[in-house]
BARO-507008 format. One record per residue: y, x, z of N, C-alpha, C in turn; residue number from 0. Coordinates in pm, whole numbers, plus 50000, padded with zeros to 5 digits. Layout:
% BARO-507008
<rec n_yy="Y" n_xx="X" n_zz="Z" ca_yy="Y" ca_xx="X" ca_zz="Z" c_yy="Y" c_xx="X" c_zz="Z" num="NUM"/>
...
***
This chain:
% BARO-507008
<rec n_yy="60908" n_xx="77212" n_zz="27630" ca_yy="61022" ca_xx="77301" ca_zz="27655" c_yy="61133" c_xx="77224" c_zz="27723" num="0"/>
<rec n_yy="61156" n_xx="77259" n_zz="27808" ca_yy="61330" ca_xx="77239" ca_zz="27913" c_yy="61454" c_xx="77221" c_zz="27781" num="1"/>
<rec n_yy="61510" n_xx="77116" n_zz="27816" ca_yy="61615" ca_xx="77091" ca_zz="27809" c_yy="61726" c_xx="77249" c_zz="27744" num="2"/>
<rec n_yy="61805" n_xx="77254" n_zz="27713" ca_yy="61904" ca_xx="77345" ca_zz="27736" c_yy="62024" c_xx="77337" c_zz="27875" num="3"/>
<rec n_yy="62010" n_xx="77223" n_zz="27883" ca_yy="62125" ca_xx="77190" ca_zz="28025" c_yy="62031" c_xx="77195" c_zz="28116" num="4"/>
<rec n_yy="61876" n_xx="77279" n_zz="28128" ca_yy="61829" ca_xx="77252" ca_zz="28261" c_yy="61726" c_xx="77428" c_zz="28257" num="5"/>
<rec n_yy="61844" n_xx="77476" n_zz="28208" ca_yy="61782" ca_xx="77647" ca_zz="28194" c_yy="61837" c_xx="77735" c_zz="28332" num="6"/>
<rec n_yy="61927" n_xx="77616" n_zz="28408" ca_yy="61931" ca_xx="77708" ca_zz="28518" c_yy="61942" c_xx="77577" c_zz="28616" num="7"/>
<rec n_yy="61961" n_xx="77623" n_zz="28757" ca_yy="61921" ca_xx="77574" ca_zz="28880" c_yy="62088" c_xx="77542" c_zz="28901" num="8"/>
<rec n_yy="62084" n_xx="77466" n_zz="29073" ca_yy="62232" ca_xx="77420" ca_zz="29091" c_yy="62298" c_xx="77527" c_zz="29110" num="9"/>
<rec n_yy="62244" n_xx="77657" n_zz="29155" ca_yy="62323" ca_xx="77776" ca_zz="29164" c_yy="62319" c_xx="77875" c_zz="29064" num="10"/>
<rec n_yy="62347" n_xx="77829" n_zz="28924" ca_yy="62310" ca_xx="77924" ca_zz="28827" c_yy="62234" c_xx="77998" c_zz="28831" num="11"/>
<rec n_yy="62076" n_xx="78027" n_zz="28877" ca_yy="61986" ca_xx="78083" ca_zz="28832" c_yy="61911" c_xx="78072" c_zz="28739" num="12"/>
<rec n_yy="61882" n_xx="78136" n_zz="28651" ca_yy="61796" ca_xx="78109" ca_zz="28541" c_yy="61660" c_xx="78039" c_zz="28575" num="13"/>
<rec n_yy="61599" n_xx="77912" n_zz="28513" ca_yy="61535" ca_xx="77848" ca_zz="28505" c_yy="61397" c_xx="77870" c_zz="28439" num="14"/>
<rec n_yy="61441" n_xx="77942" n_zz="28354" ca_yy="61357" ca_xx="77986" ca_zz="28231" c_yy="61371" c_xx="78124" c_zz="28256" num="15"/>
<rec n_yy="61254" n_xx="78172" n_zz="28164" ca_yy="61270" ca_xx="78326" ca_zz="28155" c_yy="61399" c_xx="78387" c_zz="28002" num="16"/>
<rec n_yy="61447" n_xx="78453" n_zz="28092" ca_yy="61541" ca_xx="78506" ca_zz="27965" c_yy="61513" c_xx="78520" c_zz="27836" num="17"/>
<rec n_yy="61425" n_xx="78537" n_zz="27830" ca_yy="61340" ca_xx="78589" ca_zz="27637" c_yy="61352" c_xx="78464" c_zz="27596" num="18"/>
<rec n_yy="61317" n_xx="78328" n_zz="27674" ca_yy="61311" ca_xx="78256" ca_zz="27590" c_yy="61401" c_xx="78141" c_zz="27561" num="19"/>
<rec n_yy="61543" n_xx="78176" n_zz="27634" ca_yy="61651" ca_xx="78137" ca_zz="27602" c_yy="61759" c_xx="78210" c_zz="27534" num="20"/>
<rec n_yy="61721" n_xx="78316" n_zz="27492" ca_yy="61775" ca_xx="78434" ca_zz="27376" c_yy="61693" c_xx="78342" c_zz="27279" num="21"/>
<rec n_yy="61555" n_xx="78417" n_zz="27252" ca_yy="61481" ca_xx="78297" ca_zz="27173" c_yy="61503" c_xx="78135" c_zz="27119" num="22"/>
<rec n_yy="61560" n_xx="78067" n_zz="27172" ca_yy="61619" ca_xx="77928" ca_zz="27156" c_yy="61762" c_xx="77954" c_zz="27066" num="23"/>
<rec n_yy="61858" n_xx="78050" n_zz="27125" ca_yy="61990" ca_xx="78075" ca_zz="27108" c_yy="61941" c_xx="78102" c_zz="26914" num="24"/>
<rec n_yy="61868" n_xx="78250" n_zz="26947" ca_yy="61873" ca_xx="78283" ca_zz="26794" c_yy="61856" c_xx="78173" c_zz="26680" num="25"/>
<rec n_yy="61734" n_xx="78059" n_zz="26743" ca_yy="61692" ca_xx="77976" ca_zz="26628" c_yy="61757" c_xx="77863" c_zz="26695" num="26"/>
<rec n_yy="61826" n_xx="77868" n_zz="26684" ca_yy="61948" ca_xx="77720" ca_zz="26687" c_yy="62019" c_xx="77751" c_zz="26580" num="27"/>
<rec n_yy="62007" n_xx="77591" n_zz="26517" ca_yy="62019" ca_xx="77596" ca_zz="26372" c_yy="62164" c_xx="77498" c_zz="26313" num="28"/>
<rec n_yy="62269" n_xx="77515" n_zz="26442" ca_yy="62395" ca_xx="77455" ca_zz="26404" c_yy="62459" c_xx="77563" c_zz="26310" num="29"/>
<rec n_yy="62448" n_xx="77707" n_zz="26288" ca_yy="62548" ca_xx="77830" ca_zz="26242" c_yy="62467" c_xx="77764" c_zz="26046" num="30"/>
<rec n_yy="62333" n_xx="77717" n_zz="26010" ca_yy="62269" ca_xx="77744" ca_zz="25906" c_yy="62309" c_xx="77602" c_zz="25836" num="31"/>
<rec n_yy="62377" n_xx="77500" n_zz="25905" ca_yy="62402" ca_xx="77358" ca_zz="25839" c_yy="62557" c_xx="77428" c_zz="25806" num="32"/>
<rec n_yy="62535" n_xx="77397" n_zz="25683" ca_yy="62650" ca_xx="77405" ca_zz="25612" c_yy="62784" c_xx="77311" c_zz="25644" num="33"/>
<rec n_yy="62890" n_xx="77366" n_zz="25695" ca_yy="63009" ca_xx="77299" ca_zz="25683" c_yy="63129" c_xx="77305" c_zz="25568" num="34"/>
<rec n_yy="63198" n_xx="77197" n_zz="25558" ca_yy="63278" ca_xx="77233" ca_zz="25448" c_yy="63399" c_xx="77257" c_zz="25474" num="35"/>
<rec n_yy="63472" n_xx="77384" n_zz="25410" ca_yy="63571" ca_xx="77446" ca_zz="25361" c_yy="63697" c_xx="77354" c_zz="25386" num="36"/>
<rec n_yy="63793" n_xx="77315" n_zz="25459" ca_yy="63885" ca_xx="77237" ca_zz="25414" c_yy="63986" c_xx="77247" c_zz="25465" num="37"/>
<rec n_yy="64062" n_xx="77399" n_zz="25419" ca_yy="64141" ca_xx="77430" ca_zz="25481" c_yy="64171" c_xx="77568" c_zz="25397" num="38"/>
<rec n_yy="64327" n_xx="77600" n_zz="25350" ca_yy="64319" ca_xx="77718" ca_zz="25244" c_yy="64477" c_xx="77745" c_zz="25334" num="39"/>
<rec n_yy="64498" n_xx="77879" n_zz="25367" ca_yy="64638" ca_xx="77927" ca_zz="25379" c_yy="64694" c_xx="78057" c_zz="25257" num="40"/>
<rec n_yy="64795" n_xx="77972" n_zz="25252" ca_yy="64869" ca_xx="77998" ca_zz="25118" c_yy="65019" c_xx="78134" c_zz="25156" num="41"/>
<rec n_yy="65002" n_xx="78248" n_zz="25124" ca_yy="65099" ca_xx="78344" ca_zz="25157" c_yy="65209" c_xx="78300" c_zz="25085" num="42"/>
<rec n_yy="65333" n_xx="78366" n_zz="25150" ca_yy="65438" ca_xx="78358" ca_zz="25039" c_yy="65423" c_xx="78478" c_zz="24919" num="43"/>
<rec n_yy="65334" n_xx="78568" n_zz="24888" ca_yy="65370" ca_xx="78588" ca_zz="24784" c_yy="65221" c_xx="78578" c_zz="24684" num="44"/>
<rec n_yy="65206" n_xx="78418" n_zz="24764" ca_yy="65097" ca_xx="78350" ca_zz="24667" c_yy="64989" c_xx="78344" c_zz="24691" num="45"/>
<rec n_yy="64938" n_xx="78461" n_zz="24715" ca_yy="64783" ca_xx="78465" ca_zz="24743" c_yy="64733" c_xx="78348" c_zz="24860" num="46"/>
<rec n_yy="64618" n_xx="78346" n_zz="24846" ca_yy="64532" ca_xx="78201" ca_zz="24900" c_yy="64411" c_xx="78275" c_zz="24962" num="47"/>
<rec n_yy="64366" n_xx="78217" n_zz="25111" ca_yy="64261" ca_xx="78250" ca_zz="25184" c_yy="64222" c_xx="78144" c_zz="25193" num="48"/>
<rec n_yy="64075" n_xx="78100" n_zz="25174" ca_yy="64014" ca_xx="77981" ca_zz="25255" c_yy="63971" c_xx="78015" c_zz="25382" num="49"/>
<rec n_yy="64011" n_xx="77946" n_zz="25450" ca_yy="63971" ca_xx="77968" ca_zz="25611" c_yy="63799" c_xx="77884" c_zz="25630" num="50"/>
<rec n_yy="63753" n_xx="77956" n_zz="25751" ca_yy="63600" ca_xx="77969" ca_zz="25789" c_yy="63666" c_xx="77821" c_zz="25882" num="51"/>
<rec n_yy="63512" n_xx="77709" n_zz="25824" ca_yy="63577" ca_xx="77617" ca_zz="25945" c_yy="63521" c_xx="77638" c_zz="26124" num="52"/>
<rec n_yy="63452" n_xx="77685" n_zz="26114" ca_yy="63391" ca_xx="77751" ca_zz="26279" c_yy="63479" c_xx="77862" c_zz="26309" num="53"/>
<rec n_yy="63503" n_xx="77974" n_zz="26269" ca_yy="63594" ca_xx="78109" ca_zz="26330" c_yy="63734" c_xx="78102" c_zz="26296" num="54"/>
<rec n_yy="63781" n_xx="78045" n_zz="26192" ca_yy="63908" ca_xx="78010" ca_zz="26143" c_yy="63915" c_xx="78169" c_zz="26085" num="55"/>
<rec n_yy="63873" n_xx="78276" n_zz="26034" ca_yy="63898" ca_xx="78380" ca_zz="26000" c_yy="63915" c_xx="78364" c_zz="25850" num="56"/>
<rec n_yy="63947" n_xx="78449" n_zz="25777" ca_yy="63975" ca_xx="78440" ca_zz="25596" c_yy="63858" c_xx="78477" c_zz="25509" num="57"/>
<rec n_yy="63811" n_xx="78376" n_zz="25436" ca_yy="63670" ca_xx="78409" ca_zz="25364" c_yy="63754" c_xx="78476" c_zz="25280" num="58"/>
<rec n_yy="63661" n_xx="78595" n_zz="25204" ca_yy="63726" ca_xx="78714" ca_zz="25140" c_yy="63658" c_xx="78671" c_zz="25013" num="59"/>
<rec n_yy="63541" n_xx="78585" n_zz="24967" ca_yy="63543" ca_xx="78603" ca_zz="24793" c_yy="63513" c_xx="78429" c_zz="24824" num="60"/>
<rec n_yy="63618" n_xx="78359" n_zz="24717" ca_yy="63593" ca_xx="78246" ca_zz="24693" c_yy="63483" c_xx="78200" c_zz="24669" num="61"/>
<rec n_yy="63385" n_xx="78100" n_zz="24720" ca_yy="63255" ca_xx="78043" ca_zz="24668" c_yy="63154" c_xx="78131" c_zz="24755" num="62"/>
<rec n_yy="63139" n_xx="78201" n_zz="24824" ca_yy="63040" ca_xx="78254" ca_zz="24927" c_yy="62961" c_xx="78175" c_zz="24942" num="63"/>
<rec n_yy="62822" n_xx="78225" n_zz="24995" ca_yy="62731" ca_xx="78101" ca_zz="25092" c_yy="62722" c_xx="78128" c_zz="25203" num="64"/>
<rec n_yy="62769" n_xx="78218" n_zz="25271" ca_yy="62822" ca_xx="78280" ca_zz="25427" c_yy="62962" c_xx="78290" c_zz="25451" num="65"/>
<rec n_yy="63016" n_xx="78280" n_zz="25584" ca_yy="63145" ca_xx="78355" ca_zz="25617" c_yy="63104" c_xx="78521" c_zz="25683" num="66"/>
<rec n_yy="63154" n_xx="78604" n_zz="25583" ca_yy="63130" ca_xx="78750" ca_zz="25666" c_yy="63131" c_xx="78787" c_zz="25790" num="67"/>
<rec n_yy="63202" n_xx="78669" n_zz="25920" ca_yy="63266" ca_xx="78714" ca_zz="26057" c_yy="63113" c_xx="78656" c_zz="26135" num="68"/>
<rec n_yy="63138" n_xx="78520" n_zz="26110" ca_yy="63040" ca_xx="78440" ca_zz="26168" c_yy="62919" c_xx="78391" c_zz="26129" num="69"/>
<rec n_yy="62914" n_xx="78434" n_zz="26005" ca_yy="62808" ca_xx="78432" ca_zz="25937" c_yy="62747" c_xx="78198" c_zz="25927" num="70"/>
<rec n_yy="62844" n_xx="78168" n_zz="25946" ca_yy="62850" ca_xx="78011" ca_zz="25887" c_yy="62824" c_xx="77950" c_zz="25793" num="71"/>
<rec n_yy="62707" n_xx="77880" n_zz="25767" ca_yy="62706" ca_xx="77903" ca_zz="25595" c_yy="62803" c_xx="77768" c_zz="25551" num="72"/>
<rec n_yy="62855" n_xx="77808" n_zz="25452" ca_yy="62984" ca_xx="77701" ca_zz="25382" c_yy="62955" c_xx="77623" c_zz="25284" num="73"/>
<rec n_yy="63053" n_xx="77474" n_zz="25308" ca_yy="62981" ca_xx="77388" ca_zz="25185" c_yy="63131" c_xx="77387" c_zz="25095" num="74"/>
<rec n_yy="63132" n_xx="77404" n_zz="24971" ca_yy="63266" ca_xx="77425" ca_zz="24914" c_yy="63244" c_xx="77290" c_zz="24802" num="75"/>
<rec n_yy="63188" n_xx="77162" n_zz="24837" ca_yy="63224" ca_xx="77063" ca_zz="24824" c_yy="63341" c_xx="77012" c_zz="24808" num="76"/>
<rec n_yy="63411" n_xx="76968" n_zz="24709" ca_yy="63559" ca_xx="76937" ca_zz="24726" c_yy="63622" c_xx="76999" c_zz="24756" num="77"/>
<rec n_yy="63611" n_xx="77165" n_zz="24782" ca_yy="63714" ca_xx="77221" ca_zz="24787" c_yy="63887" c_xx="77210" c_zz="24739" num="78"/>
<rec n_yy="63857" n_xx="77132" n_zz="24619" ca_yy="63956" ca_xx="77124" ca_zz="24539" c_yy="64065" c_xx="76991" c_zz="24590" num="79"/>
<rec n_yy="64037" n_xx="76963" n_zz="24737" ca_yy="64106" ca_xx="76844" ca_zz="24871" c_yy="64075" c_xx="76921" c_zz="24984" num="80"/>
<rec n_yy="64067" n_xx="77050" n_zz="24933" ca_yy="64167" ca_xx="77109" ca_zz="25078" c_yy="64264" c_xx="77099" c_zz="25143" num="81"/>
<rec n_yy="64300" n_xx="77112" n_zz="25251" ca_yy="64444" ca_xx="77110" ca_zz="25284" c_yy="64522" c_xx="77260" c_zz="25310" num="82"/>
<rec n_yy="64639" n_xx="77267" n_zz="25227" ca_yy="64719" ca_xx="77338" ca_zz="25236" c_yy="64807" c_xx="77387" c_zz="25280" num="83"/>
<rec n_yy="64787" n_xx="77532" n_zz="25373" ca_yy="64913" ca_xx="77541" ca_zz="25467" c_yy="64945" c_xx="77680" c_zz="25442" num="84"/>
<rec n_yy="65084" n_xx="77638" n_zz="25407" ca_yy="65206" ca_xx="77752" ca_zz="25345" c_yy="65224" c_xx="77824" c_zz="25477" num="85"/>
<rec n_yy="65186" n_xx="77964" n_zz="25486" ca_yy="65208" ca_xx="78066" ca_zz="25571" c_yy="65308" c_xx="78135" c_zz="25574" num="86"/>
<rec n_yy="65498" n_xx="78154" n_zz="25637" ca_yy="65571" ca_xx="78209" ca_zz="25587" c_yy="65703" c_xx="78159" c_zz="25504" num="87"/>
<rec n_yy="65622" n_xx="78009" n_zz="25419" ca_yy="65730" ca_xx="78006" ca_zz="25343" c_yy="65729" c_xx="77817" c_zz="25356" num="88"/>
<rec n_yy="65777" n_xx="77732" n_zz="25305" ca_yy="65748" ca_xx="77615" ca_zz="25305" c_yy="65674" c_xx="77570" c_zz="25194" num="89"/>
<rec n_yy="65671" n_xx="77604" n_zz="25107" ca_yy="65544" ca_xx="77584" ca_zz="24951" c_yy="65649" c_xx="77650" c_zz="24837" num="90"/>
<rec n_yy="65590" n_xx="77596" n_zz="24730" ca_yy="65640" ca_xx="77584" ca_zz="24626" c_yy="65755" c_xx="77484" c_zz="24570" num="91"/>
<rec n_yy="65826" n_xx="77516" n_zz="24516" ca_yy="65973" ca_xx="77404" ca_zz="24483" c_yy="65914" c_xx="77337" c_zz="24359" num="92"/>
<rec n_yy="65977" n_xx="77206" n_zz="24397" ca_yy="65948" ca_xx="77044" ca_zz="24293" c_yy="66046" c_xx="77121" c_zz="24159" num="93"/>
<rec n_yy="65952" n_xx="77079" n_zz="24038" ca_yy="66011" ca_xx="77078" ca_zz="23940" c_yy="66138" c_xx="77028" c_zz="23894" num="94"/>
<rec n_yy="66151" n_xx="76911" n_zz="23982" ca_yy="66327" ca_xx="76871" ca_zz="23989" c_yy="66418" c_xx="77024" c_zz="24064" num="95"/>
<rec n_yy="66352" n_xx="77077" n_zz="24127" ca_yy="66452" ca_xx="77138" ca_zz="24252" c_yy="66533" c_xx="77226" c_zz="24108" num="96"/>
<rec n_yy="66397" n_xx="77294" n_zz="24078" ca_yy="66412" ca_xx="77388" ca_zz="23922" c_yy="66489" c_xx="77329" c_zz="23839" num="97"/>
<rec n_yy="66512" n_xx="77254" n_zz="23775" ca_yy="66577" ca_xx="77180" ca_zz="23735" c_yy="66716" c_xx="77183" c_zz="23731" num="98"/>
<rec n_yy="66761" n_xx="77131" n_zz="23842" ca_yy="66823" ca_xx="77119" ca_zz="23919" c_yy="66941" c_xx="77267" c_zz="23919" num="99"/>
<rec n_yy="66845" n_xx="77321" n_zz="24004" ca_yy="66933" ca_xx="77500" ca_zz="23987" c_yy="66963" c_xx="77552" c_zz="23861" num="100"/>
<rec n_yy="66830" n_xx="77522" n_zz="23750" ca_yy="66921" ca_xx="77551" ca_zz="23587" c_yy="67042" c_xx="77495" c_zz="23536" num="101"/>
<rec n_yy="67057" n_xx="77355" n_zz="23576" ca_yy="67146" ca_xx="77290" ca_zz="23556" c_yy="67305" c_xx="77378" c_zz="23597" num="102"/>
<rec n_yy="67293" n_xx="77353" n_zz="23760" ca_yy="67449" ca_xx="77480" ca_zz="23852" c_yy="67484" c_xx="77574" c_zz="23744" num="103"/>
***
């Protein structure tokens, strides 16, 4: 089988017959290796999405073995060293800040 960089000619013509570069596309097996999760956006009024690391879209039930958009399968390895990005607001306030304002 040809290459993938040699499915067409210097003038973009197909090289191959179409079926069997649909065929190649479907069973290419980068979407089925699991990537990991590492990345959560945090609303201001709290709620938490983990983001898809291929589509960047919002996985909708924590712990999936797919992303619903792209269908990516996810490794939720360490999830728990995600990185966190406050959407809206800047995070949550340091227990000093609290503190602090009870005090005023």
């Amino acid at each position: 089988m040809k290459s993938k960089y040699d499915w067409f000619d210097d003038n973009w013509n197909p090289d191959v017959k179409l079926s069997t570069i649909i065929h190649e596309l479907l069973l290419s097996p980068t979407y089925r290796w699991p990537m990991r999760v590492t990345e959560v956006h945090i609303y201001k009024d709290e709620t938490a999405w983990a983001q898809c690391p291929r589509c960047k879209d919002s996985i909708e039930y924590e712990y999936q073995f797919f992303c619903g958009r792209c269908r990516q399968r996810l490794d939720w390895f360490r999830f728990e060293d995600a990185r966190e990005v406050y959407i809206g607001w800047s995070g949550p306030k340091d227990d000093e800040d609290e503190e602090d304002d009870e005090i005023d």
